[in-house]
C-alpha positions as CSV (number, residue, x, y, z in Angstrom):
1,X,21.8,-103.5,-31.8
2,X,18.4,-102.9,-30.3
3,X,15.4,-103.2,-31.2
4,X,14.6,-99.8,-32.2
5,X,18.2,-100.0,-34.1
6,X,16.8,-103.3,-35.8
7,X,13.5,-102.3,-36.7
8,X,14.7,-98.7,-38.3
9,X,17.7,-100.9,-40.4
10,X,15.3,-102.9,-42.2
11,X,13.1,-99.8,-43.3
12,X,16.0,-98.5,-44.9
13,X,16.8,-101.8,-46.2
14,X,13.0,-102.3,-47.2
15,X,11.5,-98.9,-47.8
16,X,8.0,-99.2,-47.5
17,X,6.4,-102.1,-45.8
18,X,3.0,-104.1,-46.7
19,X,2.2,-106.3,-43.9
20,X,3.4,-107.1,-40.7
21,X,2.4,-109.3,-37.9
22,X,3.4,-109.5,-34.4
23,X,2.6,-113.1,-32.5
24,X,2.8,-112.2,-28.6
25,X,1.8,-108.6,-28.3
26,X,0.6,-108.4,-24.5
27,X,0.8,-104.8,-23.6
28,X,1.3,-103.8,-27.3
29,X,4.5,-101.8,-26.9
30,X,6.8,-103.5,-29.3
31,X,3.6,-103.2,-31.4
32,X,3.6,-99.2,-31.6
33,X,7.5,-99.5,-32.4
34,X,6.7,-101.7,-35.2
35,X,3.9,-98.8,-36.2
36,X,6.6,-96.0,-35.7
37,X,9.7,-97.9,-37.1
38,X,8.3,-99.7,-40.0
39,X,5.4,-97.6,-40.7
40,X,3.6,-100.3,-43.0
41,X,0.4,-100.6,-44.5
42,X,-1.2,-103.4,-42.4
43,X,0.0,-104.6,-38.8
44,X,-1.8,-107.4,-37.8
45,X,-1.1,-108.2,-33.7
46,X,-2.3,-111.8,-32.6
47,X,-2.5,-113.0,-28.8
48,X,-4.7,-115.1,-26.8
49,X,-4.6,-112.6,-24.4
50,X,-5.1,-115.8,-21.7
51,X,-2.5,-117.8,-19.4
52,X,-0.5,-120.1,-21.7
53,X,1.8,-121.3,-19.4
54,X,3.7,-120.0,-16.0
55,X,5.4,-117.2,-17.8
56,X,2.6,-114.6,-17.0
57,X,0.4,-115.6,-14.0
58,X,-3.2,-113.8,-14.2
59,X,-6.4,-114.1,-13.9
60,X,-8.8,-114.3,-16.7
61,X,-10.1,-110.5,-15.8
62,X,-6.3,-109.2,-16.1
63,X,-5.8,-110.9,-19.2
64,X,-9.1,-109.3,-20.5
65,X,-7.9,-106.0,-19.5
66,X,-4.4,-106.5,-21.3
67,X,-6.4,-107.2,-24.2
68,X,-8.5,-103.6,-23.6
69,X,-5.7,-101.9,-23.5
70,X,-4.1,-103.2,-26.5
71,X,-7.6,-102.4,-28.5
72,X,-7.8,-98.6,-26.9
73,X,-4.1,-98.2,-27.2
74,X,-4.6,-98.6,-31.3
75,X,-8.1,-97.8,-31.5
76,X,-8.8,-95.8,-34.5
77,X,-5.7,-96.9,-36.7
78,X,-6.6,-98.3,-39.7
79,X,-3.8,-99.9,-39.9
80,X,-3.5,-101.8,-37.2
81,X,-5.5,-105.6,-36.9
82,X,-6.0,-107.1,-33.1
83,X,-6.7,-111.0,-33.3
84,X,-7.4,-112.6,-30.3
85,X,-6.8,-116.5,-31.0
């Protein structure tokens, strides 16, 4: 089962959804699945947007523009809550 698959099996298992967070959001694009999947009332997306370890080699500047993205990409949804921590 996918992702997707997952995600759309516990709406129907769930119905509506109050809060949701996602730890490790980096681009953001399991984030808007969880938006268009889950459709609940509060997503809150924490990252430190910053190199933790070897897994994703950048500089401070790309990290900052992951973390752009990730604000523009769900700027203006209520819903949605960016920590960076």
């Amino acid at each position: 089962m996918g992702r997707v698959s997952y995600l759309r099996d516990i709406r129907r298992k769930l119905g509506t959804v109050g809060r949701v967070a996602e730890i490790g959001v980096l681009r953001g694009r399991f984030a808007a699945s969880l938006l268009a999947e889950l459709r609940p009332r509060e997503l809150i997306l924490v990252d430190p947007w910053r190199q933790m370890d070897h897994t994703y080699s950048s500089s401070a500047s790309a990290w900052d523009f992951r973390h752009d993205y990730v604000q523009k990409r769900f700027e203006g949804d209520k819903r949605v809550r960016i920590l960076r921590a």
